[in-house]
mmCIF file as gemmi writes it, N, C-alpha and C atoms, coordinates in Angstrom:
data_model
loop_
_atom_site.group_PDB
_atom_site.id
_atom_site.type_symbol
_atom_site.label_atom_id
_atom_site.label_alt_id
_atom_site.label_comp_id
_atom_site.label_asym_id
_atom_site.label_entity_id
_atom_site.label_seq_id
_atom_site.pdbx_PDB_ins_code
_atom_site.Cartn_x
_atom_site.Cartn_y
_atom_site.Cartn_z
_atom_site.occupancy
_atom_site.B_iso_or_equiv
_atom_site.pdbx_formal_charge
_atom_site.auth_seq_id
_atom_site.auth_asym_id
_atom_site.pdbx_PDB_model_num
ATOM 1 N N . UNK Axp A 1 ? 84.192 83.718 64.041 1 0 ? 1 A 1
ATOM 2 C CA . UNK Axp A 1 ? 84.327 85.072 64.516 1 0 ? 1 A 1
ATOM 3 C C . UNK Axp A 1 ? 83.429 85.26 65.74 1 0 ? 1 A 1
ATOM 4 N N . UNK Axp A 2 ? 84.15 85.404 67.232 1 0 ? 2 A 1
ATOM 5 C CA . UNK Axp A 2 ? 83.024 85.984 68.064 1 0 ? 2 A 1
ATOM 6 C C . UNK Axp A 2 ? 82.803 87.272 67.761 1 0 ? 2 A 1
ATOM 7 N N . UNK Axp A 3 ? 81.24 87.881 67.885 1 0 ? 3 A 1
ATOM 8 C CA . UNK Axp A 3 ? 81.053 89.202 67.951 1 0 ? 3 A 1
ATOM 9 C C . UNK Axp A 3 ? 81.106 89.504 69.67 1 0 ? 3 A 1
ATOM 10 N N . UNK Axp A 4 ? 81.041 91.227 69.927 1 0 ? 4 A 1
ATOM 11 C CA . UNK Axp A 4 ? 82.041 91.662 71.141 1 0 ? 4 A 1
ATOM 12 C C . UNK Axp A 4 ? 80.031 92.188 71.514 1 0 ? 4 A 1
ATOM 13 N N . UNK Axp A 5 ? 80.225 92.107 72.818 1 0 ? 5 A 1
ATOM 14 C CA . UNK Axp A 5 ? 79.135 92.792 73.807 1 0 ? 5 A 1
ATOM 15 C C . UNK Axp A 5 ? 79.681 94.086 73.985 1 0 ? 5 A 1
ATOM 16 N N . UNK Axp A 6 ? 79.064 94.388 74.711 1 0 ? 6 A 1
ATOM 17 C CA . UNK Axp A 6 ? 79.595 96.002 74.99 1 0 ? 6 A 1
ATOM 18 C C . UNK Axp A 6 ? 79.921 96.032 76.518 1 0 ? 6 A 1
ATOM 19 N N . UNK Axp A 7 ? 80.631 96.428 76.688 1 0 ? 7 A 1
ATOM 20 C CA . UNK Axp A 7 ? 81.469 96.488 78.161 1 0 ? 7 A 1
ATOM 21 C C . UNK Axp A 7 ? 81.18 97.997 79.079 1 0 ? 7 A 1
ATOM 22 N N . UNK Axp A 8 ? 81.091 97.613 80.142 1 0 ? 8 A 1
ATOM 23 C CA . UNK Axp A 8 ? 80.371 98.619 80.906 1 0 ? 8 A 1
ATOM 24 C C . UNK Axp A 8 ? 81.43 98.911 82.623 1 0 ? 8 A 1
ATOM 25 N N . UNK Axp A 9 ? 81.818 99.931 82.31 1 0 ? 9 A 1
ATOM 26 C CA . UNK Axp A 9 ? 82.716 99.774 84.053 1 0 ? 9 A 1
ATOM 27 C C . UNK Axp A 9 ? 82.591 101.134 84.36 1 0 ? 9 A 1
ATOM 28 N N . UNK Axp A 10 ? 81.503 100.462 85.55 1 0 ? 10 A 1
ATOM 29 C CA . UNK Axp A 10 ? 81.148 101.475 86.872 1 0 ? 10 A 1
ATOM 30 C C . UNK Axp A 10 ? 82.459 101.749 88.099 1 0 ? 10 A 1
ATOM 31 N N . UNK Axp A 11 ? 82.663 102.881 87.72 1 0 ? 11 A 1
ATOM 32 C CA . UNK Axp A 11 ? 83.713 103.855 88.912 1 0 ? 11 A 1
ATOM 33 C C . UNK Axp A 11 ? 83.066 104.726 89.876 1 0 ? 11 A 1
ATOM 34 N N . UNK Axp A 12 ? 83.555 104.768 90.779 1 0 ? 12 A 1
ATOM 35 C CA . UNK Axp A 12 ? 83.425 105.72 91.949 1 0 ? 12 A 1
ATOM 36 C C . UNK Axp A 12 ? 83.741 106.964 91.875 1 0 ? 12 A 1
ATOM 37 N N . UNK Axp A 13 ? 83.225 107.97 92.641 1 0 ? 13 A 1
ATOM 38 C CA . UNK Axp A 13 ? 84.601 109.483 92.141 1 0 ? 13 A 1
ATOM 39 C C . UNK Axp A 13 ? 85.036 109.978 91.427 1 0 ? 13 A 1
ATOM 40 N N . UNK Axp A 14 ? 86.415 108.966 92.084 1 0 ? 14 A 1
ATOM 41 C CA . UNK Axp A 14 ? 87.817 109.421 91.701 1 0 ? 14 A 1
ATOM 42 C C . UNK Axp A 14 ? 87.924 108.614 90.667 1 0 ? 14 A 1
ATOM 43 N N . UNK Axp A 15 ? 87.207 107.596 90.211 1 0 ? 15 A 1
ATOM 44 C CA . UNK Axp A 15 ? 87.366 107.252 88.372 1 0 ? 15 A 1
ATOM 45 C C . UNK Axp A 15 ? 88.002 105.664 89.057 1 0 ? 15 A 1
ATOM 46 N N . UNK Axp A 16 ? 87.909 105.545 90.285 1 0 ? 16 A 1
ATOM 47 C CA . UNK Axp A 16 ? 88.103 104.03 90.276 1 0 ? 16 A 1
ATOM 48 C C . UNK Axp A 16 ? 87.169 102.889 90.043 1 0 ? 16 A 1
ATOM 49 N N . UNK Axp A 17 ? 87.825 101.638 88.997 1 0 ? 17 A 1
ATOM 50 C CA . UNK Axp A 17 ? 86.747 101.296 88.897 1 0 ? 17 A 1
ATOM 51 C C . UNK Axp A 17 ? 86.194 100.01 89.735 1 0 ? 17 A 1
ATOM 52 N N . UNK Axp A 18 ? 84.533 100.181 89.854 1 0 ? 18 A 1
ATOM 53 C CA . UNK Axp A 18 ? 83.723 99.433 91.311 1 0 ? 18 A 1
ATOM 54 C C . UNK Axp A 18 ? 83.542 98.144 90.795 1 0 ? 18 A 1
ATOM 55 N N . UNK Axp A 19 ? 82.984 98.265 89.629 1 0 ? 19 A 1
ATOM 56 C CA . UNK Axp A 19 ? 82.473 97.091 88.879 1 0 ? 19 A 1
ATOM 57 C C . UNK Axp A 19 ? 82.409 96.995 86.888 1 0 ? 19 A 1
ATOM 58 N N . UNK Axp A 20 ? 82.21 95.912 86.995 1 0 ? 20 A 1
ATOM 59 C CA . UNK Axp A 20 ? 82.04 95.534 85.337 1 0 ? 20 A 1
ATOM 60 C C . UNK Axp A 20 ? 81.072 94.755 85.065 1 0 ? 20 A 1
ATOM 61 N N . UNK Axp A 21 ? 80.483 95.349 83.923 1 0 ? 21 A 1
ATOM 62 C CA . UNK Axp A 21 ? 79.116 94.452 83.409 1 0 ? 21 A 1
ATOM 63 C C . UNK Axp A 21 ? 79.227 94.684 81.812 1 0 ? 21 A 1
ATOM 64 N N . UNK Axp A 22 ? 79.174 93.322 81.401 1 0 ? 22 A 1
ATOM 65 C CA . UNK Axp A 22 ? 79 93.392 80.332 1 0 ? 22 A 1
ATOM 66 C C . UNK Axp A 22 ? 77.427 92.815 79.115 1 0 ? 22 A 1
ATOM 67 N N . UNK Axp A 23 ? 77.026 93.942 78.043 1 0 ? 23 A 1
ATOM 68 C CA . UNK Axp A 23 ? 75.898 93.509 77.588 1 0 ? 23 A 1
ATOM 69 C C . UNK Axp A 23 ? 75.789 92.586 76.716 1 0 ? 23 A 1
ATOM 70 N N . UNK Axp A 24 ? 75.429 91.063 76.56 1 0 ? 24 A 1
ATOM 71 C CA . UNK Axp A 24 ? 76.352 90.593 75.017 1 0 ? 24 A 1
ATOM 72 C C . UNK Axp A 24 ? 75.864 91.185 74.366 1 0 ? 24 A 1
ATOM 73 N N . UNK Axp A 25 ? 76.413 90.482 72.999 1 0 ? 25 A 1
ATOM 74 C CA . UNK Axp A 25 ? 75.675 90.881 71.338 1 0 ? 25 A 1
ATOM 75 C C . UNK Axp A 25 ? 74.747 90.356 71.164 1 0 ? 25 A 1
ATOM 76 N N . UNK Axp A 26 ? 74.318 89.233 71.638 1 0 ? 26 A 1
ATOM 77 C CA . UNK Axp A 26 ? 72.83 88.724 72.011 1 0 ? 26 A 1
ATOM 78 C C . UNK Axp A 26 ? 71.922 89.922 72.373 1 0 ? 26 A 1
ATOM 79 N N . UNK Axp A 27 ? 72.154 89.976 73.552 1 0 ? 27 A 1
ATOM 80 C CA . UNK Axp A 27 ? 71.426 91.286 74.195 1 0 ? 27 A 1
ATOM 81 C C . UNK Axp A 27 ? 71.025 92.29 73.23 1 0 ? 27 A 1
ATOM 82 N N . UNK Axp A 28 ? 72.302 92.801 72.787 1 0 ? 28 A 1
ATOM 83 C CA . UNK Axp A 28 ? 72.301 94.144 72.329 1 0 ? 28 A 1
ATOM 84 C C . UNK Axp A 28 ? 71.663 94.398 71.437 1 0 ? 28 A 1
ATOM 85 N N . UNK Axp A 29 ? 71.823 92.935 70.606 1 0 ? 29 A 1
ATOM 86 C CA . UNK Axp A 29 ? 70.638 92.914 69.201 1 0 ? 29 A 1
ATOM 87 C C . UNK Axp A 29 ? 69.667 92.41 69.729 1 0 ? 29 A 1
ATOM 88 N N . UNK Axp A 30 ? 68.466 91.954 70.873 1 0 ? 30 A 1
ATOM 89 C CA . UNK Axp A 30 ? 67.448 91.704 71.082 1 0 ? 30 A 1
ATOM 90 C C . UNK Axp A 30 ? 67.036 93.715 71.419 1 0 ? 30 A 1
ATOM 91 N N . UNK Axp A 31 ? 67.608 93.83 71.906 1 0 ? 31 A 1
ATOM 92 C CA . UNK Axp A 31 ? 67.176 95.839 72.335 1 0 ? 31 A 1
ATOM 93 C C . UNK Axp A 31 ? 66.864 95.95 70.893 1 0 ? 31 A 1
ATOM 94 N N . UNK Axp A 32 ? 68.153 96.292 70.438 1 0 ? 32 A 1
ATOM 95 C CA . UNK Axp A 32 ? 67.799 96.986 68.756 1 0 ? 32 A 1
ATOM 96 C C . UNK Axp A 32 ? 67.436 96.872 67.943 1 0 ? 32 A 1
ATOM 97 N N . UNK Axp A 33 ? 66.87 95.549 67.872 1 0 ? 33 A 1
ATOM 98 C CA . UNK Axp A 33 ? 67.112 95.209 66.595 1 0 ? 33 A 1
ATOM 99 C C . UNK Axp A 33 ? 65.641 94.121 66.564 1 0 ? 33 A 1
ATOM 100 N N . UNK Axp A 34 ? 64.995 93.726 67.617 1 0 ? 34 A 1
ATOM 101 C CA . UNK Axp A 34 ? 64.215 92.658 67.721 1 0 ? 34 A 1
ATOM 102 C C . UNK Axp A 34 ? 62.862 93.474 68.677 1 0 ? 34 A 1
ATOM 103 N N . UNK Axp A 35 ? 63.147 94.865 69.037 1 0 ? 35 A 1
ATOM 104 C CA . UNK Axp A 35 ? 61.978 95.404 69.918 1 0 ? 35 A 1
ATOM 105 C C . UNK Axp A 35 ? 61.754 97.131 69.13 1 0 ? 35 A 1
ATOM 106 N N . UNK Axp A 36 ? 60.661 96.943 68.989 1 0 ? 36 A 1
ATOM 107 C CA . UNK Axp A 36 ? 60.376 98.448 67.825 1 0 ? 36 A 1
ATOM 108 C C . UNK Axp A 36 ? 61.011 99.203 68.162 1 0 ? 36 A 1
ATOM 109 N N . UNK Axp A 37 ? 61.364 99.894 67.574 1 0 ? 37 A 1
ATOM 110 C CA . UNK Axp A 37 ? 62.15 100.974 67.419 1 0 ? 37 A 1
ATOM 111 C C . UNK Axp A 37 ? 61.382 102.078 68.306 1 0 ? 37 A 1
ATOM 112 N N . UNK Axp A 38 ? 60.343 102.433 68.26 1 0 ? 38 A 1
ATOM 113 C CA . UNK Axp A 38 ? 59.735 103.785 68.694 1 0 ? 38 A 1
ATOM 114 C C . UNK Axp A 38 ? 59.65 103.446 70.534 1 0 ? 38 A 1
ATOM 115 N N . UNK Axp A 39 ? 60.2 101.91 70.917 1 0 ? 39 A 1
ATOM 116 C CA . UNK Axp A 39 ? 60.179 102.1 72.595 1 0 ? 39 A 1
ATOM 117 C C . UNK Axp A 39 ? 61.925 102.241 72.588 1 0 ? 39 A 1
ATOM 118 N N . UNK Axp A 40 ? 62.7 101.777 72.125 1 0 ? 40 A 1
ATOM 119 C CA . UNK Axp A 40 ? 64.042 102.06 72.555 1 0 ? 40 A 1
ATOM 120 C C . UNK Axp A 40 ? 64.244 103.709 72.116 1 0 ? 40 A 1
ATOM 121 N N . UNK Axp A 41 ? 63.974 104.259 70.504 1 0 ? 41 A 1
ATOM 122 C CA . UNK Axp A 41 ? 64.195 105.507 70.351 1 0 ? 41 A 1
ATOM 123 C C . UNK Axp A 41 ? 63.569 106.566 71.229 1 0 ? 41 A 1
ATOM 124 N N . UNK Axp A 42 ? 62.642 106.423 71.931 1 0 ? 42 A 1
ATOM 125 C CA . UNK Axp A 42 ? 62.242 107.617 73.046 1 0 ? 42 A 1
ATOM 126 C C . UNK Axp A 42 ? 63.301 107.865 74.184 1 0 ? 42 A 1
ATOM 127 N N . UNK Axp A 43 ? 64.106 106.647 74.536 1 0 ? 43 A 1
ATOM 128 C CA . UNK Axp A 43 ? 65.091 106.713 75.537 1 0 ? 43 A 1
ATOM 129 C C . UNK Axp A 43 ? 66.12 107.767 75.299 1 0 ? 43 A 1
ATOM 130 N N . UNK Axp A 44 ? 66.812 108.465 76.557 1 0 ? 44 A 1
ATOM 131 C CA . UNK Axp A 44 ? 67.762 109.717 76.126 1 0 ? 44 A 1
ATOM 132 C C . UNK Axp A 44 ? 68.925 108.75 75.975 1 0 ? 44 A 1
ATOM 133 N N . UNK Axp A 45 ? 69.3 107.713 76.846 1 0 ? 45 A 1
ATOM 134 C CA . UNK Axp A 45 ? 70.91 106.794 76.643 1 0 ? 45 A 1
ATOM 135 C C . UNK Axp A 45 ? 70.867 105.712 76.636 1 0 ? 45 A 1
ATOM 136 N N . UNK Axp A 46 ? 69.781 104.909 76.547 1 0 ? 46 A 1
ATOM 137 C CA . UNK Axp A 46 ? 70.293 103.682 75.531 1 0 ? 46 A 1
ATOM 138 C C . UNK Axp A 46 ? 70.017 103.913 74.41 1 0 ? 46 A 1
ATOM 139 N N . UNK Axp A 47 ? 69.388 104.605 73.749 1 0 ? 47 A 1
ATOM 140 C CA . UNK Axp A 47 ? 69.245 104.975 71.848 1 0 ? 47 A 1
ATOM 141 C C . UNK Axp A 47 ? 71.104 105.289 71.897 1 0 ? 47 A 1
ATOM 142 N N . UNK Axp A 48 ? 71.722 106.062 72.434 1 0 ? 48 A 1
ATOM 143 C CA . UNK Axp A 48 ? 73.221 106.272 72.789 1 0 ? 48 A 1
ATOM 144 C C . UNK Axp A 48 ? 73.883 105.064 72.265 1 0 ? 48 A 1
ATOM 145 N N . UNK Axp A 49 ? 73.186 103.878 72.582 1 0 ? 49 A 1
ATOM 146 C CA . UNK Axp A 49 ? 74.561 102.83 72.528 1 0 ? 49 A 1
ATOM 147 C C . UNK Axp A 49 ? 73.652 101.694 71.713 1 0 ? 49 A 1
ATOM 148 N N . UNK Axp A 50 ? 73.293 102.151 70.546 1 0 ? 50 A 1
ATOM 149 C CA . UNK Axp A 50 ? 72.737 101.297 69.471 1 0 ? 50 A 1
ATOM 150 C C . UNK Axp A 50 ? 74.069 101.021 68.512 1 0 ? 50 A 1
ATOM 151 N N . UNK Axp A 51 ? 74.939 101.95 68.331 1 0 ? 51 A 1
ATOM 152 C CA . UNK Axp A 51 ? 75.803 101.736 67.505 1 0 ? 51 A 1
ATOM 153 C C . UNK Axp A 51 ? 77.083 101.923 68.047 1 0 ? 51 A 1
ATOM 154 N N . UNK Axp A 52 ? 77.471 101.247 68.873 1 0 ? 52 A 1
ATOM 155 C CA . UNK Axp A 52 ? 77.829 100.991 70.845 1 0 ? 52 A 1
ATOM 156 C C . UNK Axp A 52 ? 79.448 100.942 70.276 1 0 ? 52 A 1
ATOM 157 N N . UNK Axp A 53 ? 79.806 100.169 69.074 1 0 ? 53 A 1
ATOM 158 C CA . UNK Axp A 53 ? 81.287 100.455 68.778 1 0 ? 53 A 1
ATOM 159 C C . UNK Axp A 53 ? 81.912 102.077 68.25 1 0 ? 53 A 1
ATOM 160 N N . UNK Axp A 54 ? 80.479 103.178 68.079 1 0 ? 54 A 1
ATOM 161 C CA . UNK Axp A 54 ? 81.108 104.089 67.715 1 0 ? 54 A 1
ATOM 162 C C . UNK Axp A 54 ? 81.003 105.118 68.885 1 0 ? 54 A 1
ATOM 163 N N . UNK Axp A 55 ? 80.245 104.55 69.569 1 0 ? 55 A 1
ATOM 164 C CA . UNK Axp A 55 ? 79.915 105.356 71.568 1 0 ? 55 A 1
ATOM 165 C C . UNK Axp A 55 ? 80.658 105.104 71.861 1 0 ? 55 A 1
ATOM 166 N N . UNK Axp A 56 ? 80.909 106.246 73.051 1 0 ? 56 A 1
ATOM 167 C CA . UNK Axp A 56 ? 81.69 106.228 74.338 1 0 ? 56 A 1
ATOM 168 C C . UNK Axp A 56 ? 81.014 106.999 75.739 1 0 ? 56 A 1
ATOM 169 N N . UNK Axp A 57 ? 80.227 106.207 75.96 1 0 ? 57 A 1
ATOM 170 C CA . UNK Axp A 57 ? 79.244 106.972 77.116 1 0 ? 57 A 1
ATOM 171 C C . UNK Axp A 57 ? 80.203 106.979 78.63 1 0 ? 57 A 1
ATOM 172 N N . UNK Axp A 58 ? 79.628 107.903 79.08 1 0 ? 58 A 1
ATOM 173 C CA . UNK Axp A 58 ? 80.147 108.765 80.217 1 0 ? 58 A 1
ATOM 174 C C . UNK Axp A 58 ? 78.691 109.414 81.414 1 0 ? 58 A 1
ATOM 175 N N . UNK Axp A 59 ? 78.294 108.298 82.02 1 0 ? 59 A 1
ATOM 176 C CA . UNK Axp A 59 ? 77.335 108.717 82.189 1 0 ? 59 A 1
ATOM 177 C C . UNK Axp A 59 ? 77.728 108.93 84.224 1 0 ? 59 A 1
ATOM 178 N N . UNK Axp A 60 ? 77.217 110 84.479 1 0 ? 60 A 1
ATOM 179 C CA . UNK Axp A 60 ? 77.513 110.328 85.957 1 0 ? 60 A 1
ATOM 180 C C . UNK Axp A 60 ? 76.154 110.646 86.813 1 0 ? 60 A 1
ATOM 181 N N . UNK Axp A 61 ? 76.221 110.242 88.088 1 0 ? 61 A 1
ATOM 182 C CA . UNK Axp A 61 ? 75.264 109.951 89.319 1 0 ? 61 A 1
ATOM 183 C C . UNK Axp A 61 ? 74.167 110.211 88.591 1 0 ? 61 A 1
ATOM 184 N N . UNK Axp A 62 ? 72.552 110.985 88.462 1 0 ? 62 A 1
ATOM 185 C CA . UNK Axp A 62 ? 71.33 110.579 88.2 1 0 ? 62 A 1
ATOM 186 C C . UNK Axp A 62 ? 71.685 109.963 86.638 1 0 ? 62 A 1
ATOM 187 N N . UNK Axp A 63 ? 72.428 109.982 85.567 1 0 ? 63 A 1
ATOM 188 C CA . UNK Axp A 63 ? 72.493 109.662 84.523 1 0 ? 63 A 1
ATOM 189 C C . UNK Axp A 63 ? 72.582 108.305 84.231 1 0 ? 63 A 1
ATOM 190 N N . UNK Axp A 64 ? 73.281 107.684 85.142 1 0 ? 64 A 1
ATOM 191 C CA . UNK Axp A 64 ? 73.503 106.397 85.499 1 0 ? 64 A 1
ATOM 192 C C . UNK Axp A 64 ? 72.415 106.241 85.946 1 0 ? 64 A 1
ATOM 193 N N . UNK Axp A 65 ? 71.606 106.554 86.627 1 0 ? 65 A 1
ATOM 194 C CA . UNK Axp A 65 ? 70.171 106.248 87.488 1 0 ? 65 A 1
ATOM 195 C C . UNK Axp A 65 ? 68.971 106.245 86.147 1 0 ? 65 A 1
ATOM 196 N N . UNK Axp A 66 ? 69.143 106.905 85.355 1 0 ? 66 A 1
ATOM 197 C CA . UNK Axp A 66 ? 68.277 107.108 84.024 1 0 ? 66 A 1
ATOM 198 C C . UNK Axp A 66 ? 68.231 106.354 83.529 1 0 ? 66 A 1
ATOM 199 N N . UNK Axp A 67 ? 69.773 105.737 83.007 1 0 ? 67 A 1
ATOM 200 C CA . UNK Axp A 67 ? 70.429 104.537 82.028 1 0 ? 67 A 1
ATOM 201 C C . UNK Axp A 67 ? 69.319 102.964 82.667 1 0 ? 67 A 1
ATOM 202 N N . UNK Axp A 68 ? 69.794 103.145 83.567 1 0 ? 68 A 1
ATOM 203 C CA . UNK Axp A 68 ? 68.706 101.733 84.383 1 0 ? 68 A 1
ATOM 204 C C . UNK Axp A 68 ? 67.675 101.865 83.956 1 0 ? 68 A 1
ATOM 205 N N . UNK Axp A 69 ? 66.901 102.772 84.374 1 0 ? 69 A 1
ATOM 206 C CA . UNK Axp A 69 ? 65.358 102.812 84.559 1 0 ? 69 A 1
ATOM 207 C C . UNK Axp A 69 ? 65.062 102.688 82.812 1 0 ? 69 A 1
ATOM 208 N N . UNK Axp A 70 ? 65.914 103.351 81.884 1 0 ? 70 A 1
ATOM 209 C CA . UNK Axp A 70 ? 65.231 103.114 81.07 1 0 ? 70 A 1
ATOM 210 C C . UNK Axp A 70 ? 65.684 101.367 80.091 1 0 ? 70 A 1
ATOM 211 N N . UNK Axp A 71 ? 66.843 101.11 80.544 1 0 ? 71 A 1
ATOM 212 C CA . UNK Axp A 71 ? 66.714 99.645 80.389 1 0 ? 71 A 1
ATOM 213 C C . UNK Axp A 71 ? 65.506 98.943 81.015 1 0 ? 71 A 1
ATOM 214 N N . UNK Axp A 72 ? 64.86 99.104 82.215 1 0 ? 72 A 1
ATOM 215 C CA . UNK Axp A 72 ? 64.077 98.585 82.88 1 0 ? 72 A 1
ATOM 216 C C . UNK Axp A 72 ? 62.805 98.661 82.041 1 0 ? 72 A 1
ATOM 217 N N . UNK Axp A 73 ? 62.985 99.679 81.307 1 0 ? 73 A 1
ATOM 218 C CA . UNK Axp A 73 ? 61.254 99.776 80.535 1 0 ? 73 A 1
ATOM 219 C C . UNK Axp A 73 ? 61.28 98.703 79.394 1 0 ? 73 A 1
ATOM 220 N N . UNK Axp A 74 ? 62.355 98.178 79.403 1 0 ? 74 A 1
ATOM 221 C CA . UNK Axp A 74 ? 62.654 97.616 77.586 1 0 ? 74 A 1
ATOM 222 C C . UNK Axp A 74 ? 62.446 95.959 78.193 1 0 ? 74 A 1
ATOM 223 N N . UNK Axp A 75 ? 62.65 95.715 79.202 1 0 ? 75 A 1
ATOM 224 C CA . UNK Axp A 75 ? 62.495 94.522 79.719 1 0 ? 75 A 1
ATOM 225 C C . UNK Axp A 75 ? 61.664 93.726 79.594 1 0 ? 75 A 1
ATOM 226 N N . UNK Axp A 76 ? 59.744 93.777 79.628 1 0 ? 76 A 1
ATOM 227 C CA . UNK Axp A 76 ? 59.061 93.069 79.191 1 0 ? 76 A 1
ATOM 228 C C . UNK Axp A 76 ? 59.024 93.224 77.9 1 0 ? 76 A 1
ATOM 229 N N . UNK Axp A 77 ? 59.616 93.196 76.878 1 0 ? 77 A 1
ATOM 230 C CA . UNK Axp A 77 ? 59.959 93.015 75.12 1 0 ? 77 A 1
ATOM 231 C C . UNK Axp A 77 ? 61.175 92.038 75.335 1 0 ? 77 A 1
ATOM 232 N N . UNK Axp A 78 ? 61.835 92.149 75.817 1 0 ? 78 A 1
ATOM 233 C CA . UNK Axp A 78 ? 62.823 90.792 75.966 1 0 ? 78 A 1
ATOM 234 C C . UNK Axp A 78 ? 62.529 89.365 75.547 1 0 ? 78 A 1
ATOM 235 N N . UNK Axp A 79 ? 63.454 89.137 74.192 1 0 ? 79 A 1
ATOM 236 C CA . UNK Axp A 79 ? 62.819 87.213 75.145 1 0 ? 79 A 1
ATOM 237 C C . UNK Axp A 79 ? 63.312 87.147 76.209 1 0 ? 79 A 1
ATOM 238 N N . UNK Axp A 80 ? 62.373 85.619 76.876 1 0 ? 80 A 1
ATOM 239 C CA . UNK Axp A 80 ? 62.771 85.787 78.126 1 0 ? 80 A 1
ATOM 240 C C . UNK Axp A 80 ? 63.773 85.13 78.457 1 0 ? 80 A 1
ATOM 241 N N . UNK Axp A 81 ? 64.703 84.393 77.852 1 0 ? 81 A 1
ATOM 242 C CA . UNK Axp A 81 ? 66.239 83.785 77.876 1 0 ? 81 A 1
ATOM 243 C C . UNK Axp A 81 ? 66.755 85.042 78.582 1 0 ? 81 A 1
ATOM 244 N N . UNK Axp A 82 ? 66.723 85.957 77.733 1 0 ? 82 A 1
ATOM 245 C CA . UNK Axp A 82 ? 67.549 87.504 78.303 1 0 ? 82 A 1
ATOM 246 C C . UNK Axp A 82 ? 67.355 87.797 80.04 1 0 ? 82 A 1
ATOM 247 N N . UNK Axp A 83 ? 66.562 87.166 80.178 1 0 ? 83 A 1
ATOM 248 C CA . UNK Axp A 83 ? 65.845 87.691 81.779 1 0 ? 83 A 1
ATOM 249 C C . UNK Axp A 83 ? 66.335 87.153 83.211 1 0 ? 83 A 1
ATOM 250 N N . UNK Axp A 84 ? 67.431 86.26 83.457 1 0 ? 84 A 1
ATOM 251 C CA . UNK Axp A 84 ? 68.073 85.922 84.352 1 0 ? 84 A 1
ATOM 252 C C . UNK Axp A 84 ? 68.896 86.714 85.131 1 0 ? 84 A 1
């Protein structure tokens, strides 16, 4: 059985889409599941996509700018495989 990453597609505007990034399940369980809880739960939208098959985020101009920065804080808790 592969397990699924979570899929991410950045649009422009008019809802076209610019790009695609996807997080694996690797990933997703090193965030949640492998780094305390009390640094991912302070976040307003990645705590959002802990349980990422029942989300559907919609995140627009500074929100998207948020979403980063606060991935960016979670980064030194990473192993560092994750870090390329």
């Amino acid at each position: 059985m592969r397990l699924l990453g979570l899929d991410i597609m950045l649009c422009d505007s008019n809802g076209n889409e610019t790009d695609y990034v996807e997080i694996s399940y690797e990933l997703h369980t090193q965030i949640f599941y492998n780094i305390n809880k009390e640094l991912w739960g302070k976040t307003k939208y990645v705590r959002n996509l802990k349980h990422y098959y029942l989300a559907k985020g919609n995140f627009k101009g500074s929100e998207v700018e948020e979403f980063i920065q606060e991935l960016n804080t979670l980064v030194p808790f990473l192993d560092k495989r994750y870090l390329n």
